[in-house]
C-alpha positions in Angstrom: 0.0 0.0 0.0 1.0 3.6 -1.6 0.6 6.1 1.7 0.5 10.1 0.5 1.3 12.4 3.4 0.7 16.3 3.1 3.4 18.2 4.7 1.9 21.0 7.8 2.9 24.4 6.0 -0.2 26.5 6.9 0.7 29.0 10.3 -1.0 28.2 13.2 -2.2 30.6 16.0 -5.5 30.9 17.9 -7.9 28.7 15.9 -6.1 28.4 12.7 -8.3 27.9 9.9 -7.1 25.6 6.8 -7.7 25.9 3.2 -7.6 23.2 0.5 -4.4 21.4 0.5 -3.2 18.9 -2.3 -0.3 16.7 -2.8 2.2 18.5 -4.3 2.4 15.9 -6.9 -0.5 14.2 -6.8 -2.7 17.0 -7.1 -6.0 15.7 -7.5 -5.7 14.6 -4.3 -6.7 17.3 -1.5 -8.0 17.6 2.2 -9.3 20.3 3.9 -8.8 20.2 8.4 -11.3 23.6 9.0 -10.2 24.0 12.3 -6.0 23.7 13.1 -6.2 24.4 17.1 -10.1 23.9 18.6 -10.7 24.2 22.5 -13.7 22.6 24.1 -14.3 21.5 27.9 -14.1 18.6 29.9 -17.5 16.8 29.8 -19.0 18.2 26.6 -17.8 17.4 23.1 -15.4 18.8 20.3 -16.2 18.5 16.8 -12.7 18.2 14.2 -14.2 19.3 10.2 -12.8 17.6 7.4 -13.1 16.4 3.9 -11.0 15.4 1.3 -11.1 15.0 -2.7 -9.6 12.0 -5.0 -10.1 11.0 -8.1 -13.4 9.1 -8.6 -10.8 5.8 -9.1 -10.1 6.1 -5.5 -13.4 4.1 -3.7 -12.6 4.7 0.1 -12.8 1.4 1.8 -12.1 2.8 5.3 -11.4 5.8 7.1 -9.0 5.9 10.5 -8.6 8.6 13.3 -5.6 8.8 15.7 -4.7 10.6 18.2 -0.6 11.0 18.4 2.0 12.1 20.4 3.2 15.2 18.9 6.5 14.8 16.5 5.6 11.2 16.4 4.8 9.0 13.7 0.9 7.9 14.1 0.6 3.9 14.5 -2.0 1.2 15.5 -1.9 1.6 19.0 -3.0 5.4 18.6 -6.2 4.4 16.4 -9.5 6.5 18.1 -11.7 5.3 15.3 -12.0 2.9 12.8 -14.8 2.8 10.3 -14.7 -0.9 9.6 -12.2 -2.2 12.5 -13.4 -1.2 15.7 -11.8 -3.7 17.9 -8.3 -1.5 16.7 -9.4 1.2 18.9 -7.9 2.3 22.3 -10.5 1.2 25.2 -10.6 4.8 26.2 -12.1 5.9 23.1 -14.4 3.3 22.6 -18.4 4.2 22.0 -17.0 7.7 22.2 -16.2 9.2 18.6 -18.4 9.2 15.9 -18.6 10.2 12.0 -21.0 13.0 11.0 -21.7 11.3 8.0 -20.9 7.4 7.6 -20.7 7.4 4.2 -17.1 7.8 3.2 -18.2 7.9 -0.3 -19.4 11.7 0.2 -15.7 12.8 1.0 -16.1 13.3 5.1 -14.1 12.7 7.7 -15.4 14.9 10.4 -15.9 13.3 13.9 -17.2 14.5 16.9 -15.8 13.0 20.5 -18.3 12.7 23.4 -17.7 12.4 26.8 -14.4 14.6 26.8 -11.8 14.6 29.6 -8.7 16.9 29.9 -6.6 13.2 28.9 -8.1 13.4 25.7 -6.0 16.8 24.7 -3.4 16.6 21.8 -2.9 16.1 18.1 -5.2 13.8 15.8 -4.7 12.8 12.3 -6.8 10.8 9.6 -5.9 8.4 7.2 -8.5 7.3 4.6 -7.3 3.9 3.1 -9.0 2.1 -1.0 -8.2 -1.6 -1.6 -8.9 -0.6 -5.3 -6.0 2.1 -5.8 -3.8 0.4 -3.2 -3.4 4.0 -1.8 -4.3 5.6 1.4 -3.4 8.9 2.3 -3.1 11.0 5.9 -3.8 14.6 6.8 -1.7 17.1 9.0 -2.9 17.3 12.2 -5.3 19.1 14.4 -4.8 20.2 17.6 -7.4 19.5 20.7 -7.4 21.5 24.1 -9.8 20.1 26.8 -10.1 22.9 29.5 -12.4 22.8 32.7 -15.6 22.8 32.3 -17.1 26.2 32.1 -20.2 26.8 30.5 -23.6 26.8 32.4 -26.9 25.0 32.5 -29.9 27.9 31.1 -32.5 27.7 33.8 -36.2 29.0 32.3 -38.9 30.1 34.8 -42.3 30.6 34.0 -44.2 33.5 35.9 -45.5 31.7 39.5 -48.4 32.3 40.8 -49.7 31.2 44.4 -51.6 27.6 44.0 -51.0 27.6 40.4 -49.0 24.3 39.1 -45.7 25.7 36.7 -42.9 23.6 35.5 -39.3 25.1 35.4 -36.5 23.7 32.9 -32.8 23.5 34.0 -31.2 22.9 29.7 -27.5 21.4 29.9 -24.7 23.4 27.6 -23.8 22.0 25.0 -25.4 19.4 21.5 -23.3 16.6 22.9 -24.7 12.9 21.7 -22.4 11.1 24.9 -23.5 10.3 28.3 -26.6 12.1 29.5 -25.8 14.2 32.6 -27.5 13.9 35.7 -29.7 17.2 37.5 -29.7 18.0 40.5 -31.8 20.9 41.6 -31.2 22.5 45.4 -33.4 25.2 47.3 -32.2 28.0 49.7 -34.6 29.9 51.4 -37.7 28.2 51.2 -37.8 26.1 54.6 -38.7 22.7 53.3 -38.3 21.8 49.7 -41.1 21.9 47.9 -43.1 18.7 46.6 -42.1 18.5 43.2 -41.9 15.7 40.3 -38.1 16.2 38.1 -38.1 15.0 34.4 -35.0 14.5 32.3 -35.5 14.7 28.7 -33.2 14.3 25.7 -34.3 16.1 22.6 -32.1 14.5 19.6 -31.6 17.0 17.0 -29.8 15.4 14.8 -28.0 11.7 15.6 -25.2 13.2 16.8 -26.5 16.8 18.1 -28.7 16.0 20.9 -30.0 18.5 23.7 -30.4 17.3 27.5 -32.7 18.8 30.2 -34.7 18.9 33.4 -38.0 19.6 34.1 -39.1 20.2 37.7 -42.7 20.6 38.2 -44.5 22.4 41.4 -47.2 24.2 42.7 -46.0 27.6 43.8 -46.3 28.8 47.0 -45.7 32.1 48.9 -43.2 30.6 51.1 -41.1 30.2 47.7 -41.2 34.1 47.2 -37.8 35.0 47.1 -35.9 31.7 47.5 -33.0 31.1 45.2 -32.9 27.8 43.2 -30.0 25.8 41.9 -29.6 23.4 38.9 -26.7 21.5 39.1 -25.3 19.4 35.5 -22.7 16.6 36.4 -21.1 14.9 33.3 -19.2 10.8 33.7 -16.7 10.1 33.5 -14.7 13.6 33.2 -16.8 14.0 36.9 -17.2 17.8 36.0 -19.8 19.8 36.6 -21.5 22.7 36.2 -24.1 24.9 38.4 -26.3 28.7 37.6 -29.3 29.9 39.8 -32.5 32.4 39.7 -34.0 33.8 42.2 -37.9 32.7 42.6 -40.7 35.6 42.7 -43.9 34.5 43.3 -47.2 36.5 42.8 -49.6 36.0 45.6 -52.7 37.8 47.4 -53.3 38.0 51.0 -56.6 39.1 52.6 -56.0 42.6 54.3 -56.1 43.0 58.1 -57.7 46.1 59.6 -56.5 47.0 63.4 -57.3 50.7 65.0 -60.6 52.0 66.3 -63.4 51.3 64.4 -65.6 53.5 66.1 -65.2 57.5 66.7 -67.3 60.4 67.7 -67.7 63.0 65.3 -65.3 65.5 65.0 -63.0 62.5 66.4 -59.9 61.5 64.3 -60.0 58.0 62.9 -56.5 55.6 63.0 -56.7 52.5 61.4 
């Protein structure tokens, strides 16, 4: 087998973004990496673009991902994805990369990596092999920086009213198709907790884009009037998480009180 490697010439800095790049002999052979440097946080996902162009000859039989220590040649034991092999991957990625679109014979190679922990920082390369040319061919690399987790959940709340039943929604960040998070959602200063019912939901957008969140549902009472409540997001196995809170306001009506003298003489002053 034939491998064609393209040579890193582009500058990089910030989030570098790549134009076409074709052998510089084979020419009808080109990739494109959108993104050089891309920075996401630990429990969400990353997305790396790419596509490439061959001849129509060239039928891609498989398509590889790596991830690779940098100035070192990629090899077998780095494989993070494997289109038709997946018992070559490393444990740690397994179940969490995926192709945006499985059919290699549209010219993708974008992935997106679930579940991400600050480990899974570094450089990654593809390789897209044909048993018909005999050829396969690798891209330059991009570069992956997993920080802490610091993005918060949105937490939506309807307008409460006093005996009325209202549900609130806590929405996790990020269009992540991993692990669903767990909620948690915490009261302060509302005596007891409320009885309430929690529902988590997972909307899926796309098959890899999908949205997660809670719903808590309650009948709103006066005693909630000024309590602040919390929505906690926890992510496995990068054991982040991530917290926001709104204060409550609650409309309610209380029947007046009079005190004073109710009865007075005329000329008399009245003080109720």
């Amino acid at each position: 087998m034939v491998t064609l490697f393209w040579a890193r010439t582009d500058a990089v800095g910030g989030s570098t973004q790549s134009e076409w790049k074709c052998h510089e002999k084979l020419t009808e052979y080109c990739l494109q990496l959108r993104e050089r440097e891309i920075t996401a946080e630990a429990g969400l996902c990353a997305v790396i673009h790419c596509s490439f162009k061959t001849p129509q000859s060239f039928i891609p039989s498989s398509l590889v991902w790596f991830k690779c220590e940098p100035g070192q040649k990629c090899s077998a034991s780095d494989i993070i994805f494997h289109s038709k092999n997946p018992n070559k991957i490393q444990p740690h990625f397994s179940g969490r990369v995926l192709l945006l679109e499985p059919d290699l014979t549209q010219r993708k190679c974008s992935i997106i990596i679930n579940d991400l922990q600050l480990s899974d920082s570094g450089t990654y390369q593809f390789r897209v092999n044909s048993n018909n040319s005999g050829l396969s061919f690798s891209s330059s690399r991009a570069t992956v920086s997993v920080k802490a987790l610091q993005q918060k959940p949105t937490v939506q709340t309807p307008a409460l009213t006093e005996g009325q039943h209202s549900a609130l929604t806590c929405t996790a960040p990020g269009l992540c198709s991993g692990s669903e998070p767990t909620f948690t959602w915490t009261w302060r200063g509302a005596g007891d907790a409320p009885p309430n019912v929690t529902t988590a939901t997972t909307d899926r957008l796309t098959p890899v884009n999908h949205r997660h969140s809670s719903t808590l549902e309650l009948t709103a009472s006066a005693e909630l009037h000024g309590a602040e409540l919390s929505c906690t997001v926890s992510y496995k196995p990068s054991s982040s998480s991530t917290q926001d809170s709104v204060r409550i306001n609650v409309t309610y009506m209380r029947d007046p009180v009079i005190f004073g003298d109710t009865v007075v003489k005329e000329g008399g002053a009245l003080n109720l």
